[in-house]
N, C-alpha and C positions, 0 to 999 in steps of 0.2 A: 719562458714560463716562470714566474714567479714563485718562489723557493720561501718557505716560512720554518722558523726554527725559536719553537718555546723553550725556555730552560727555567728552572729557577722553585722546582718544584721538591716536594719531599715529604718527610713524615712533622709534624706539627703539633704542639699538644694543643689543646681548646682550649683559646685565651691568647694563643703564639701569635707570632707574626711571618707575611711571607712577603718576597717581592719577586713577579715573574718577569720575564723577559722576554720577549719576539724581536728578533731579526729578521728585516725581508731583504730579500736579493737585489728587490726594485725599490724605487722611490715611491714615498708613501704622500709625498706632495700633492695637493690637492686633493687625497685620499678619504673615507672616512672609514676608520678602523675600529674596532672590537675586541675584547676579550669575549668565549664562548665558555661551556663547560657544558660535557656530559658524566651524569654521575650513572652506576651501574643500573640497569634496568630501566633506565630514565633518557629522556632524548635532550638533546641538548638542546642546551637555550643562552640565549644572550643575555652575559652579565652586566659588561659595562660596556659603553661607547665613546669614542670622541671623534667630534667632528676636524673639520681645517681648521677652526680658527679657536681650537681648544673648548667647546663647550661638550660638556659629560652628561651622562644619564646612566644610571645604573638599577638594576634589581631590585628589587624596594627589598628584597631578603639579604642584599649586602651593602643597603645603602646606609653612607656613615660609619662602615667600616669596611669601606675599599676604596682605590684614588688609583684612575685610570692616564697614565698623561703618555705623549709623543716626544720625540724627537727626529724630527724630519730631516735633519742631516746626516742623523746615523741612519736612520730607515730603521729606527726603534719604536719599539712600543712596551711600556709595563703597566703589571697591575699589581698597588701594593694592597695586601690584604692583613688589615688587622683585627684584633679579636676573633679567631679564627672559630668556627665554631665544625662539630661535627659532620653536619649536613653541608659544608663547603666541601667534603670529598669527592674527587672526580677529577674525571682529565681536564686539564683548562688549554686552550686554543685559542691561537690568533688568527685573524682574518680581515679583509676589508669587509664592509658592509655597503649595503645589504651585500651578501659576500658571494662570490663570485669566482674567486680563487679557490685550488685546491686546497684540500687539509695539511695542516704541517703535521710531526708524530704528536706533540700535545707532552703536555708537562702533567706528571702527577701531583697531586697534591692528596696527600692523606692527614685528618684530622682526628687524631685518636689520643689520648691516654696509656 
């Protein structure tokens, strides 16, 4: 079973920067993978995507300031996030998509002052 582990998350002012990180256990080769987030009271949703052969799509609420890319030798996956703004708070989560694998714990990211 395929093992995911977000890290890279934290407190932030509005305006910061962050870069998250996923680890998967397996090979993400031929994969196509995701950043998610759910924020409190909110169901989560798909922020960014990339495909195999690197092409992205993001959130039109973080697009232009977030940049989703792979590394398939590590079986990595990040999401940099810049201009951070309030409403980016929530847990963020990796996954393949349309996703199919369990949850990993999920990285906080809080956006506060």
């Amino acid at each position: 079973q395929v093992q995911l582990v977000e890290s890279g998350g934290g407190l932030v002012q509005p305006g910061g920067s962050l870069r998250l990180s996923c680890t998967v256990s397996g090979t993400i080769f031929g994969i196509y993978m995701a950043w998610y987030r759910q924020a409190p009271g909110k169901q989560r949703e798909v922020v960014a995507r990339i495909t195999t052969d690197g092409s992205t799509s993001y959130l039109d609420s973080v697009k232009g300031r977030s940049t989703i890319s792979r590394h398939n030798v590590k079986g990595a996956v990040y999401l940099q996030m810049d201009s951070v703004k309030p409403e980016d708070t929530a847990v963020y989560y990796c996954s393949n998509y349309p996703r199919t694998w369990s949850w990993g714990q999920g990285t906080q990211v809080t956006v506060s002052s």
